[in-house]
C-alpha positions in Angstrom: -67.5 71.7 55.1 -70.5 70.8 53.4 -71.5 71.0 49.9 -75.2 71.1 48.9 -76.0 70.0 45.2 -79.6 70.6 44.1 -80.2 70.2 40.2 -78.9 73.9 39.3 -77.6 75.0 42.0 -75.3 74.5 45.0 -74.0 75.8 48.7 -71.2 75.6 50.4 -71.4 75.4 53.5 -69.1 75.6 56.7 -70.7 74.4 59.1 -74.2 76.5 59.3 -72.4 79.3 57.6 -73.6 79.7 53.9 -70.2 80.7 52.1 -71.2 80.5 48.6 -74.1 80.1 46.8 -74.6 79.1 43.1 -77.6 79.2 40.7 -78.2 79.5 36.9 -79.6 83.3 37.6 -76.8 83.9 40.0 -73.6 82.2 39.5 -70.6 82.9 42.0 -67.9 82.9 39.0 -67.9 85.6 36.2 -64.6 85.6 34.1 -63.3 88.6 31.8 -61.0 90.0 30.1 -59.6 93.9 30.7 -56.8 95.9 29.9 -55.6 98.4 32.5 -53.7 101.5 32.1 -51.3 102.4 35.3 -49.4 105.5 35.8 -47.4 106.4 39.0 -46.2 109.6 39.7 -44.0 109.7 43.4 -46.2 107.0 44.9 -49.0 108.1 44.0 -51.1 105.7 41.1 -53.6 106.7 38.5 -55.4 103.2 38.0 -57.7 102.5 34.8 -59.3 99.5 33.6 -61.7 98.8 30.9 -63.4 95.8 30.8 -64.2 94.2 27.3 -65.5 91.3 28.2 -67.2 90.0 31.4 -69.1 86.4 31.4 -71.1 84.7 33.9 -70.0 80.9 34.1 -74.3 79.8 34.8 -73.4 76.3 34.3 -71.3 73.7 36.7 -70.3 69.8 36.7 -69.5 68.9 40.1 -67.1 65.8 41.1 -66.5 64.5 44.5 -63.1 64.0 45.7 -61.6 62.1 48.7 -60.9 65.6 50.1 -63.5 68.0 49.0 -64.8 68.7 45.4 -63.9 69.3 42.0 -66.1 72.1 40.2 -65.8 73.0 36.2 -68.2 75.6 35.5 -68.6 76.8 31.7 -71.0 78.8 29.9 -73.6 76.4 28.8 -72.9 73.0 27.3 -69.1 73.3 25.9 -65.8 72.5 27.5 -64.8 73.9 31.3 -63.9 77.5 31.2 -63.3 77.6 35.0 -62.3 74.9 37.5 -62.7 75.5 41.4 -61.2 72.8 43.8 -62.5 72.8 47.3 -60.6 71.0 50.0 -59.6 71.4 53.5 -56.5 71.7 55.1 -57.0 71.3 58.8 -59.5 73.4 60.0 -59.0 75.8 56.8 -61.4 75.9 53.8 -59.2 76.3 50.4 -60.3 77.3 47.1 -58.3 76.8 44.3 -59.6 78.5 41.0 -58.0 78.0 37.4 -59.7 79.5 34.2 -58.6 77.1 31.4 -59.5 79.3 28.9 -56.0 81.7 28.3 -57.9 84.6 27.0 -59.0 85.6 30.1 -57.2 88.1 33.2 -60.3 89.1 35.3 -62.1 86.3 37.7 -64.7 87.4 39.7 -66.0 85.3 42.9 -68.9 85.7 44.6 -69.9 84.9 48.5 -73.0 84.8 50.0 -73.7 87.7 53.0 -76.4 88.3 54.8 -78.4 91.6 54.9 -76.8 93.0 58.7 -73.6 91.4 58.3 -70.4 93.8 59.3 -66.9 93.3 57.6 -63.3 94.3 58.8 -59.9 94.3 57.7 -58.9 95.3 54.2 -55.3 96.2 55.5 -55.0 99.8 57.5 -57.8 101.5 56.6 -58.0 105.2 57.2 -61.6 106.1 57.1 -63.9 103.4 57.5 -63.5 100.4 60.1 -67.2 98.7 59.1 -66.2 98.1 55.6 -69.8 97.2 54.5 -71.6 99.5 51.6 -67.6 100.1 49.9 -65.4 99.0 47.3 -62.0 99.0 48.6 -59.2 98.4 45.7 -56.0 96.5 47.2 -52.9 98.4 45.8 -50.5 99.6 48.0 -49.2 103.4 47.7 -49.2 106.8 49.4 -51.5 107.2 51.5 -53.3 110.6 49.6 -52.9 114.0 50.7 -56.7 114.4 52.6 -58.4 111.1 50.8 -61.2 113.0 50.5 -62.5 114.0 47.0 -65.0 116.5 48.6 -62.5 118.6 50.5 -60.2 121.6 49.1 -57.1 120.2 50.3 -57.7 117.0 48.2 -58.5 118.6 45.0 -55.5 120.8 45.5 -53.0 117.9 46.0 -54.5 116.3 42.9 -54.1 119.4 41.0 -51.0 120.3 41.9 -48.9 117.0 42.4 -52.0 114.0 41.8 -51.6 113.2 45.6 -55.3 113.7 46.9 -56.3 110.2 47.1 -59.3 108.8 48.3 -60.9 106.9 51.1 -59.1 103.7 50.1 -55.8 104.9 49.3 -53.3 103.3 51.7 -49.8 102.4 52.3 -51.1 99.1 53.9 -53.8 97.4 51.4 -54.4 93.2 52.0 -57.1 91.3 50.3 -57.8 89.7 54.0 -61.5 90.6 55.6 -62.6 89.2 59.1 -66.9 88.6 58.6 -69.5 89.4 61.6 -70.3 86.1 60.7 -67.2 84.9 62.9 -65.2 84.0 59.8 -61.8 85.6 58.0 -61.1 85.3 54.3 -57.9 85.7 53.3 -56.8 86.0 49.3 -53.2 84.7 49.1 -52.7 86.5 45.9 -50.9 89.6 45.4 -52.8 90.8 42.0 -54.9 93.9 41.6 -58.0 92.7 44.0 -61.2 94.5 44.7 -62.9 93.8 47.8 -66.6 94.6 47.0 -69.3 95.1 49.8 -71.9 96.8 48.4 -74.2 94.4 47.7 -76.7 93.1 50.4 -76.6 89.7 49.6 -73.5 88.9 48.5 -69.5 90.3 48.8 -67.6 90.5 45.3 -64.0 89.5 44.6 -62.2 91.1 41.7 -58.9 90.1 40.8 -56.7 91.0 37.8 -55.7 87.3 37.6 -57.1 84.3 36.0 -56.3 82.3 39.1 -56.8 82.5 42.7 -55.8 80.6 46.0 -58.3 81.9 49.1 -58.3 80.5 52.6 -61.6 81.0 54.9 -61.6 79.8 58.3 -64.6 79.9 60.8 -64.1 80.8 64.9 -66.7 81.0 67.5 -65.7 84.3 68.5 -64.2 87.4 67.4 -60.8 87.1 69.5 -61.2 82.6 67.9 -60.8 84.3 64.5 -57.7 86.4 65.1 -55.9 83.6 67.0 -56.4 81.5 63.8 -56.0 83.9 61.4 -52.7 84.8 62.5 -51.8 81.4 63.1 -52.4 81.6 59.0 -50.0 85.1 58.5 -47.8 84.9 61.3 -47.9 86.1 65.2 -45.7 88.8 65.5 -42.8 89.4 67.8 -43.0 90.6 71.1 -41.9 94.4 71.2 -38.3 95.6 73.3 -39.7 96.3 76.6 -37.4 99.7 76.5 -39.8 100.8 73.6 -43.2 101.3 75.2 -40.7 102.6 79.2 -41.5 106.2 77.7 -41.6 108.4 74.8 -39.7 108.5 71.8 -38.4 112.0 70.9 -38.4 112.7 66.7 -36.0 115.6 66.5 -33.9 116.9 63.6 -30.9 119.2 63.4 -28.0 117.2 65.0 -26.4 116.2 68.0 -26.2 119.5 70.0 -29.7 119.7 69.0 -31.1 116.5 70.3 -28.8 117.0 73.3 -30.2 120.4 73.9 -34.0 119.1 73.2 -33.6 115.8 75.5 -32.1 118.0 78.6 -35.1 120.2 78.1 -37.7 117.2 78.9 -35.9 115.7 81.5 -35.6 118.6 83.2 -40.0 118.9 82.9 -39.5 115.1 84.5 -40.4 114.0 81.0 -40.0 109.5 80.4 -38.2 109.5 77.6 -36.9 106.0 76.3 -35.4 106.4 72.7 -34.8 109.8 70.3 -35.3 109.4 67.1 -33.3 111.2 64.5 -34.7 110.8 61.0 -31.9 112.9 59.7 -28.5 110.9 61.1 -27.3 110.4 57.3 -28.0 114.2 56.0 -30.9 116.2 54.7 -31.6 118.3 51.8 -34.7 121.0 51.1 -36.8 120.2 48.5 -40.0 122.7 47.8 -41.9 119.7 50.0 -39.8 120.6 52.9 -36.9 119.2 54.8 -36.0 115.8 53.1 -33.3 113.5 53.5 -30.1 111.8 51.8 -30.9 108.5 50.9 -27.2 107.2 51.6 -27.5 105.5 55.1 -24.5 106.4 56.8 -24.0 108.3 59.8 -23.5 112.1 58.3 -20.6 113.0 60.9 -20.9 116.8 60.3 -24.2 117.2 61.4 -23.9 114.8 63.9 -20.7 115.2 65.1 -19.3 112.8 68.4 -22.5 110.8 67.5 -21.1 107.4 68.7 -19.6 109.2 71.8 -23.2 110.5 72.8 -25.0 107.5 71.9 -23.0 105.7 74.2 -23.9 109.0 76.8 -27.5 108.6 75.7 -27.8 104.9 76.6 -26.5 105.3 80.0 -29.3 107.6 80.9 -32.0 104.8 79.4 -32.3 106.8 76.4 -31.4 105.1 72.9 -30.9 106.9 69.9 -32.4 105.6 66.2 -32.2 106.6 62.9 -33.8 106.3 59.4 -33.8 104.3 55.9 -35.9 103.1 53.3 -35.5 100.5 50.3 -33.9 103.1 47.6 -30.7 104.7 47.1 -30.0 108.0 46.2 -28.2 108.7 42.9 -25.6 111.0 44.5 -24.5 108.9 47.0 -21.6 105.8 47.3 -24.1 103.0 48.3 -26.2 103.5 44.8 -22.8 103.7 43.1 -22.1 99.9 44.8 -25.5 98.7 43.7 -25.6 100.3 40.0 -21.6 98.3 39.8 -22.9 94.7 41.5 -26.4 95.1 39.5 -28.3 95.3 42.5 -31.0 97.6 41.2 -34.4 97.6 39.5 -34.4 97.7 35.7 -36.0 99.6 33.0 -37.5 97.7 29.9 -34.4 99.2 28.7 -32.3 97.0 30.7 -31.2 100.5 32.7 -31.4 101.5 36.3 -35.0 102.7 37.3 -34.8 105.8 38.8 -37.6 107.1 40.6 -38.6 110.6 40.9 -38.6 110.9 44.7 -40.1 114.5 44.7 -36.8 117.0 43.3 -34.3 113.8 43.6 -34.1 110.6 42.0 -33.1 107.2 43.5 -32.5 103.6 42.5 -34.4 100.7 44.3 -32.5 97.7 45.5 -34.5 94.4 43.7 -35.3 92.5 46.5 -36.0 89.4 44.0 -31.9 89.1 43.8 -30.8 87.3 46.7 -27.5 89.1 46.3 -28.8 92.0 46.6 -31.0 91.4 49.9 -27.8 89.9 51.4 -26.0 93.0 50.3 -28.6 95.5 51.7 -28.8 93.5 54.9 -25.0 94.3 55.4 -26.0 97.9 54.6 -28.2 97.5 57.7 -25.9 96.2 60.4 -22.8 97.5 59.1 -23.8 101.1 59.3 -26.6 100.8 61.2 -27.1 98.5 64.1 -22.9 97.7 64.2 -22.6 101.6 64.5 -24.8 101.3 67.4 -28.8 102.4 66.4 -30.9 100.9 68.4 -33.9 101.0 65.9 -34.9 102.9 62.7 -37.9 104.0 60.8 -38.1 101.6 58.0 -40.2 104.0 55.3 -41.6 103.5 52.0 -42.3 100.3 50.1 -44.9 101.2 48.3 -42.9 102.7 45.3 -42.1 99.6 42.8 -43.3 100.8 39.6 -45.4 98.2 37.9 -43.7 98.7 34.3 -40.3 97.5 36.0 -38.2 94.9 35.5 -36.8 92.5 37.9 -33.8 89.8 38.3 -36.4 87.0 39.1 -38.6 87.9 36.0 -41.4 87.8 37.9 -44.3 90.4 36.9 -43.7 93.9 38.4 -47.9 94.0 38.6 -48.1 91.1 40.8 -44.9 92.1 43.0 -46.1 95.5 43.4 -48.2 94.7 46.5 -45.6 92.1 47.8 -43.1 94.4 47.8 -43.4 96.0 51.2 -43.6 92.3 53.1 -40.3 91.8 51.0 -38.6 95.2 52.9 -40.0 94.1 56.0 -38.3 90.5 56.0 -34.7 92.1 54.9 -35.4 94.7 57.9 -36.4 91.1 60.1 -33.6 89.3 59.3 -30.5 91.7 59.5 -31.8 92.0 63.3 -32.0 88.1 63.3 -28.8 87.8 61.4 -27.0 90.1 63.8 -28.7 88.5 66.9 -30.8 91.8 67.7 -34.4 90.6 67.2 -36.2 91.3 70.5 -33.4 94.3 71.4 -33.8 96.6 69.1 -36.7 97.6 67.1 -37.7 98.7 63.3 -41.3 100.7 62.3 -43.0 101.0 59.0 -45.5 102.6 57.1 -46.5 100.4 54.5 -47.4 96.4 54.8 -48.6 93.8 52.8 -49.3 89.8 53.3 -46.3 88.8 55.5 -46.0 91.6 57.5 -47.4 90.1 60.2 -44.5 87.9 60.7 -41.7 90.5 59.5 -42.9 93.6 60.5 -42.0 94.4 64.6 -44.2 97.9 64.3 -46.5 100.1 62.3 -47.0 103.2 62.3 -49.4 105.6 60.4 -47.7 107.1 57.9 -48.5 110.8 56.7 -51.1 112.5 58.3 -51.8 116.0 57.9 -51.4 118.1 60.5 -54.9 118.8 60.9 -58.7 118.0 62.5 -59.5 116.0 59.4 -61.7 112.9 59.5 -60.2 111.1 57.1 -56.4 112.8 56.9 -55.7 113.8 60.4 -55.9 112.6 64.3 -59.4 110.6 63.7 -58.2 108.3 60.9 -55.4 107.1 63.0 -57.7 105.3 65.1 -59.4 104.2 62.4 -56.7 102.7 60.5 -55.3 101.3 64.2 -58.4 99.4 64.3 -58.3 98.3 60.9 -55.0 96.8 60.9 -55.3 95.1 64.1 -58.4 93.1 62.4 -55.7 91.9 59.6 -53.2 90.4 62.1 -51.0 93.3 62.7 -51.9 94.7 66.1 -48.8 96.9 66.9 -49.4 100.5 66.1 -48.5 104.0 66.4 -48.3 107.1 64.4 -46.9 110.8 64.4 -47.9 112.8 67.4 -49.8 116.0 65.6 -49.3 114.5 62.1 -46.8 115.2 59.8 -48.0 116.9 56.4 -48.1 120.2 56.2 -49.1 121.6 52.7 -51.7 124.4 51.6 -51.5 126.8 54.3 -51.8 123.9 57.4 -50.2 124.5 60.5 -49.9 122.3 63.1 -51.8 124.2 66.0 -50.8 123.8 69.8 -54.4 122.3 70.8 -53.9 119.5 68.1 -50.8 118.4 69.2 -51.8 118.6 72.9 -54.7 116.2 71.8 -53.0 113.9 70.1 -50.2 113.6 72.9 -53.3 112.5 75.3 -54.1 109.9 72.4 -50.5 108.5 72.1 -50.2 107.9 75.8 -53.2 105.7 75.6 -51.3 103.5 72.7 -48.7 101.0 72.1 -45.5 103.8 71.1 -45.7 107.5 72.1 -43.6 108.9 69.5 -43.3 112.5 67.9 -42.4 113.3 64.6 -41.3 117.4 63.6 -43.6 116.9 60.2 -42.2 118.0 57.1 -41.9 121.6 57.6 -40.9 122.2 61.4 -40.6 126.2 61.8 -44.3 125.8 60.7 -45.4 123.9 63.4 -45.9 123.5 67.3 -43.5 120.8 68.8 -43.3 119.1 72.2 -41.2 122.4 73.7 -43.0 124.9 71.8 -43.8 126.5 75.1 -43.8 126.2 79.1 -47.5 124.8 79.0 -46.9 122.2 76.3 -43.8 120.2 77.5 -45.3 120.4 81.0 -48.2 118.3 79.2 -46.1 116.2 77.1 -43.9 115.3 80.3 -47.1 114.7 82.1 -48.1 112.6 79.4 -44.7 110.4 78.9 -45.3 109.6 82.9 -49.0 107.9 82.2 -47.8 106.1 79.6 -44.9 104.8 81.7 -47.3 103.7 84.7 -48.9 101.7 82.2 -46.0 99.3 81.2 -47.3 96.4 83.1 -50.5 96.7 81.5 -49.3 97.6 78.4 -46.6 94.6 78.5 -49.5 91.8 79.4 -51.6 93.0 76.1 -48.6 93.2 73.6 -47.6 89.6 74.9 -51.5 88.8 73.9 -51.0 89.9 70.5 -48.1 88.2 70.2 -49.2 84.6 71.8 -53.1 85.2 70.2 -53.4 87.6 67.7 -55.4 90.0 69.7 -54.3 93.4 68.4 -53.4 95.8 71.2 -55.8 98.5 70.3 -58.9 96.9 70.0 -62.7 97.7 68.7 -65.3 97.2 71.0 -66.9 94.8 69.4 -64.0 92.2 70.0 -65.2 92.1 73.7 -68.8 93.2 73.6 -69.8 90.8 70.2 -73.4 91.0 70.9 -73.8 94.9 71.2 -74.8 96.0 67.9 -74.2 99.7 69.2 -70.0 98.8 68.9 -70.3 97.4 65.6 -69.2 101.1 63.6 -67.1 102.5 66.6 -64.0 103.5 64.7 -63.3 106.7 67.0 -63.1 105.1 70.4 -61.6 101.6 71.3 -60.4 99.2 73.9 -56.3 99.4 74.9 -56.1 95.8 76.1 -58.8 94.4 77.6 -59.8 96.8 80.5 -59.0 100.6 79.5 -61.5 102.6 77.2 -60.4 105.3 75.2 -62.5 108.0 73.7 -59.7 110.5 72.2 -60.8 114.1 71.8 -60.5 114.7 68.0 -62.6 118.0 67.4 -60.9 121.2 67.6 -62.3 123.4 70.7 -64.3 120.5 72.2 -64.5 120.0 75.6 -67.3 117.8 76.1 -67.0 114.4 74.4 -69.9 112.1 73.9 -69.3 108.8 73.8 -70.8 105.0 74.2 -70.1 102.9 76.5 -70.7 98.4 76.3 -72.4 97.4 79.0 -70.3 96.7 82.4 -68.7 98.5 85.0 -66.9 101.2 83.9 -64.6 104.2 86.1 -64.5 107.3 84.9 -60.3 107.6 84.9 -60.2 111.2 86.1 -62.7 111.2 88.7 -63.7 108.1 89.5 -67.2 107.8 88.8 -69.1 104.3 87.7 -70.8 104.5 84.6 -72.7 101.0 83.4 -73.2 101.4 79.9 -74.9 103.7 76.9 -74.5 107.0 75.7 -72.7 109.4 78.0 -71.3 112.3 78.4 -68.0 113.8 80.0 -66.0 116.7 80.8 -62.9 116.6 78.5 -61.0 119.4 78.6 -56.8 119.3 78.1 -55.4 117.2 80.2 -58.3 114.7 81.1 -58.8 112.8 77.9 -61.5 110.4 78.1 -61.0 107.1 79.4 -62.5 104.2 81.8 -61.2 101.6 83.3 -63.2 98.2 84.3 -64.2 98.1 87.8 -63.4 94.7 87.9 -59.9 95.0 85.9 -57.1 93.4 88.3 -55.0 96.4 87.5 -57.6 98.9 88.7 -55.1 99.8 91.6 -52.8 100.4 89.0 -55.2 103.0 86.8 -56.2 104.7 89.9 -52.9 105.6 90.8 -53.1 107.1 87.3 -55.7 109.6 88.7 -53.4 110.9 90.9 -50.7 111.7 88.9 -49.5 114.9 89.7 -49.8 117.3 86.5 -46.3 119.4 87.7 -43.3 117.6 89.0 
């Protein structure tokens, strides 16, 4: 760390990286003063802010200190309005900034970047992986019905219910960004932040705060960076090796049902490893479709001799999970225990807040009560992991209102985005707590800072059941890739999406093609959607579970494979699902790749995500690459392949030491 002082200016530099750069004409702090207007409506947030005041700090005073340096910088000759302290701790960079004048909330911060400089991260992204030329707004909440504000089914779901959202709407926002430059930044703030990269020469940093604490750290490669930046957040843990054995089964309706279902696919030969029954404690129909009741016990009349066939289940390799999220529903005995032990998120009236859910309203266990998270942790393993699940979808977190209060008296605003890494540690520790960690297994949807070290899976969230770029089967790569360059490299998501609003229908080529695309992940998992007499399932017909079985058994073969790259993440950082660039850093051709990607180190996916496409074009980083299906050597570039169902497109390494392994793949017999 190196800082340059040259009359009116100064860089800091790291090493020959330029971080930040300072002059009269372009200072790197601006403070300000706004006032925002927020207003949430089931998840979804309508965020305004005006800016009054906004004031570039030209002027600095810099003081040397035994561990870095002291910077005041003001508007011209009066007292300090701003202090920045730059130290290091170990091999990290940290800047500390304080304004000292209490009018202002807003701090800008500006670093330097260079003209051809790529950025990643920014949480789970769902449309762009190269976030360069964007401004990405950290606030966690639904993820938008189609995120697209040129598309018809985006206007209509902000028409109709203000759900559309837009290309940065997402359950799993985090002020962390990973620089072509072979350096991460990480904001350890949980604020309102704006990640700005619009600007050739330099990256802006907006935060409703009039404070910040940010870490930067530099590596000498891509897969450097990772290791250390979740060295910073946390490695995750290593995943139950029954989870990734086969398929996951998502089936509703009850236990003859998923007995019924389950028979079906093993009788196709279908791997199947877990089913997962979203509805164990109950449903109810809203207009949406089939919901749930938010009161997590086992619902004994719709799942009648449930322990008994758990037990059944089990003995065949097949576990059975379940569902629950971080609210209670009114009508149930659970919120009745919270409302009586004051375990629940107040009003400004000093009332429960109940939150319109969508035709139901719940109350949401204040996770800043440490009764309360004890409490709901004993919700977890008494009627959950004691009564035998052997892994749940851990939804929502993205809900906590921002004009709430809570039994710390901490800021609802600032808690908003720590709120999901808060669900995942209560998740984390009643499987630590009841000595399950490492045996059984929770998934979520939405993430913040933290989740790294609490969260043992994510998975995509809502998707609609559709061809859409930035809605349907292409953004879950995307967002796969995105997340993995935050530290979270475990992901999964709904086979064939699960929304299904304004006429969409799941379609039996779509869920075909994003079977193929599951197979070649961490989790191969199936979800009904939200309306499930409107769309194709896994034994919609003969042909389709004869490809889903077929399916389950190439994701099986890979378990060695598979286990070597989760332990990677795990031990390194290195997310499961990688970009291309991670391994091929000096091919500028990988650098915007968000639609193919690397599964460990040696397999090459290129997912079909076109309807009616049979040829897929692709790129390929120079090295020896097989041809999966038909074992021809390709060495690099733009090529071409046959793709119809059934022979989705991926290569193998020639020199990979499980290429036995992939071509036994190859010959995997398509009816058993």
């Amino acid at each position: 760390m190196q800082l340059i002082v040259n009359q009116e200016q100064f860089e800091l530099r790291c090493g020959e990286k330029l971080i930040l750069k300072h002059t009269q004409a372009a200072p790197c702090i601006y403070l300000g003063y706004g006032k925002e207007n927020i207003e949430m409506y089931r998840g979804n947030f309508d965020i305004k802010d005006e800016i009054i005041e906004r004031i570039p700090l030209s002027y600095f005073k810099v003081i040397e200190k035994s561990r870095g340096y002291h910077i005041e910088f003001s508007r011209g000759t009066g007292e300090a309005a701003f202090t920045l302290t730059i130290a290091k701790e170990g091999n990290r960079i940290v800047l500390n900034g304080k304004a000292t004048d209490k009018r202002y909330n807003r701090t800008w911060l500006r670093l330097h970047a260079d003209a051809d400089e790529c950025v990643y991260g920014g949480g789970e992204q769902f449309s762009y992986l190269n976030l360069r030329g964007k401004n990405f707004p950290i606030f966690t909440s639904e993820q938008g019905v189609g995120r697209n504000k040129s598309t018809y089914t985006t206007f209509l779901a902000d028409v109709n219910d203000k759900a559309g959202g837009d290309y940065y709407w997402t359950f799993f926002p985090q002020a962390t960004f990973v620089s072509s430059r072979k350096y991460y930044l990480h904001i350890d703030e949980s604020c309102y932040t704006a990640l700005d990269f619009r600007h050739e020469a330099y990256h802006e940093m907006h935060l409703w705060s009039d404070s910040f604490r940010i870490l930067l750290e530099t590596g000498t490669s891509y897969i450097d960076i990772l290791d250390k930046l979740t060295d910073l957040l946390g490695k995750q843990p290593i995943l139950p090796e029954w989870t990734y054995k086969g398929a996951w089964l998502g089936i509703q309706g009850g236990t003859e049902v998923c007995e019924r279902k389950l028979n079906t696919m093993l009788a196709y030969n279908s791997d199947i490893t877990g089913i997962w029954a979203q509805d164990w404690q109950g449903i109810r129909m809203t207009s949406f479709g089939k919901r749930l009741m938010w009161n997590w016990k086992w619902n004994e009349k719709l799942y009648p001799d449930l322990p008994a066939k758990m037990k059944e289940w089990k003995a065949k390799g097949v576990r059975f999970m379940g569902y629950i999220n971080p609210y209670v529903a009114v009508e149930g005995d659970l919120f009745e225990e919270a409302k009586g032990k004051g375990y629940l998120v107040k009003n400004q009236e000093d009332s429960d807040y109940l939150v319109d859910f969508g035709e139901f309203y719940c109350g949401i266990v204040d996770f800043t009560n440490p009764e309360a998270c004890t409490w709901y942790k004993s919700v977890i393993k008494t009627y959950m992991l004691d009564f035998g699940l052997d892994g749940w979808m851990a939804d929502f977190g993205e809900y906590l209102p921002t004009d709430c209060k809570l039994f710390s008296g901490e800021d609802a605003m600032v808690m908003h985005n720590k709120w999901p890494a808060l669900w995942a540690q209560i998740n984390y520790e009643a499987l630590e707590e009841n000595g399950d960690l490492g045996e059984k297994i929770y998934y979520m949807r939405a993430g913040a800072t933290g989740s790294q070290k609490y969260s043992t899976l994510m998975w995509a969230g809502d998707q609609n059941v559709d061809w859409s770029l930035d809605d349907g089967l292409a953004s879950v790569m995307t967002a796969a890739l995105s997340v993995g360059m935050t530290g979270h490299g475990l992901h999964t998501s709904d086979i064939g999406g699960y929304t299904t609003l304004y006429d969409m229908k799941r379609t039996k080529e779509l869920f075909m093609r994003w079977t193929e695309f599951c197979a070649f992940t961490p989790i191969m998992r199936t979800h009904e959607g939200n309306r499930p007499d409107d769309n194709w399932q896994f034994d919609s017909d003969r042909e389709t579970i004869k490809h889903f079985a077929w399916c389950t058994r190439i994701h099986t073969m890979l378990y060695e494979y598979l286990k070597l790259a989760i332990e990677e993440n795990s031990l390194k950082g290195i997310p499961v699902m990688r970009p291309l660039f991670i391994h091929y850093e000096e091919d500028n051709n990988t650098h915007d790749l968000k639609y193919q990607y690397l599964l460990g180190r040696d397999l090459l996916v290129a997912p079909v995500y076109n309807p009616g496409e049979n040829i897929r074009k692709l790129y390929l980083p120079e090295d020896e690459w097989v041809y999966l299906w038909n074992g021809k050597t390709y060495h690099g570039g733009d090529v071409e392949v046959l793709a119809p169902i059934g022979k989705p497109p991926v290569f193998y390494r020639k020199t990979s030491r499980f290429e036995d392994l992939f071509t036994q793949l190859r010959d995997t017999p398509y009816d058993v």
